[in-house]
C-alpha positions in Angstrom: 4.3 -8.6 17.2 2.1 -6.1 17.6 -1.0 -4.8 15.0 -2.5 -2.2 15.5 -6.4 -2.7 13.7 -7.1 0.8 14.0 -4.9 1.5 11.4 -4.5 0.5 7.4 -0.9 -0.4 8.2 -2.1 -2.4 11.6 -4.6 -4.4 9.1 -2.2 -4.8 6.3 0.5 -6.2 8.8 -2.2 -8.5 10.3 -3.4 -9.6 6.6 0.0 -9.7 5.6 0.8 -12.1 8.6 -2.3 -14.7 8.0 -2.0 -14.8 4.3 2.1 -15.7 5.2 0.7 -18.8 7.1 -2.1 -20.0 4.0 0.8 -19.9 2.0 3.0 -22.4 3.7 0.0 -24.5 5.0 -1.1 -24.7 1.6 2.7 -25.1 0.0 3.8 -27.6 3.0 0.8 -29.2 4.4 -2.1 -29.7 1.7 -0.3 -29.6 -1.8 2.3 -32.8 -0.1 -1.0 -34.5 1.2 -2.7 -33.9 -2.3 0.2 -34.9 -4.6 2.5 -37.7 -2.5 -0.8 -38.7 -0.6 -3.1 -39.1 -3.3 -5.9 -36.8 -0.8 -7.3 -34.4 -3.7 -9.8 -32.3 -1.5 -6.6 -31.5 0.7 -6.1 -27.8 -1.1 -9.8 -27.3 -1.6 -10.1 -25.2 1.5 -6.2 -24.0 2.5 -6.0 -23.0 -1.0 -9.6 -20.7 -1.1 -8.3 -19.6 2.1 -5.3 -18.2 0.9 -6.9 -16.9 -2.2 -9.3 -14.4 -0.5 -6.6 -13.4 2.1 -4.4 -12.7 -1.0 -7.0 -10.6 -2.2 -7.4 -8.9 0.8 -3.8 -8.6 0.9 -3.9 -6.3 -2.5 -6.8 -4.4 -1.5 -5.0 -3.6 1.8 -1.2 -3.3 -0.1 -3.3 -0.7 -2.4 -4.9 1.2 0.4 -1.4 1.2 2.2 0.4 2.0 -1.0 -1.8 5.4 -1.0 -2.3 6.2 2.7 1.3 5.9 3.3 3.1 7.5 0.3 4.6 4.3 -0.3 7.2 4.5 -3.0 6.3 2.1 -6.4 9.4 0.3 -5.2 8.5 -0.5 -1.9 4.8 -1.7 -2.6 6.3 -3.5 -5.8 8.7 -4.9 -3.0 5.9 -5.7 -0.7 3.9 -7.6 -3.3 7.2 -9.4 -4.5 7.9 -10.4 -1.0 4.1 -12.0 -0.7 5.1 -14.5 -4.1 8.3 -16.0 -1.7 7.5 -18.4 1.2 8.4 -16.7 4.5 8.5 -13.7 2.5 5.7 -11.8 3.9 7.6 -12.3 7.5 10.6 -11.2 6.1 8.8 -7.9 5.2 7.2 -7.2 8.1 10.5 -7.4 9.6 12.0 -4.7 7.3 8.5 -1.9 7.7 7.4 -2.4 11.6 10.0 0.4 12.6 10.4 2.1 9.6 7.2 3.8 8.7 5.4 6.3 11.4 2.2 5.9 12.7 -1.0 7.4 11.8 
């Protein structure tokens, strides 16, 4: 895995790679430990967490979306992919060969 921060695509990979992680910390670590074990402060900090790296995710999704010549279906695609856990892996997966660096 590699990102390259010198590039919008790099950053948006990297983003796209953290905010991945939030979401199933938040989804399988604090929202169990807030509603099985009673621990209500438990999404207080995974969950602001995710919620600026998903805004940074847009922002960078946008830039990308522009920069790139993306297609509406594969930024639509990209954004769908972000809503499904593991999704944002599974992305990745499909653009890290298949659009050309800048």
């Amino acid at each position: 895995m590699h990102f390259p921060l010198n590039t919008s695509l790099g950053r948006f990979r990297l983003v796209a790679f953290v905010e991945g992680i939030s979401y199933l910390i938040l989804l399988f670590i604090a929202m169990p430990l807030k509603y099985v074990g009673g621990i209500e402060k438990a999404v207080r900090w995974p969950g602001m967490a995710h919620g600026v790296l998903f805004v940074l995710f847009a922002f960078l999704l946008l830039q990308v979306w522009i920069e790139y010549r993306w297609s509406f279906k594969k930024a639509a695609a990209a954004f769908f992919w972000s809503l499904v856990p593991f999704g944002t892996f599974y992305f990745d997966k499909k653009i890290a060969n298949d659009t050309p660096a800048r």
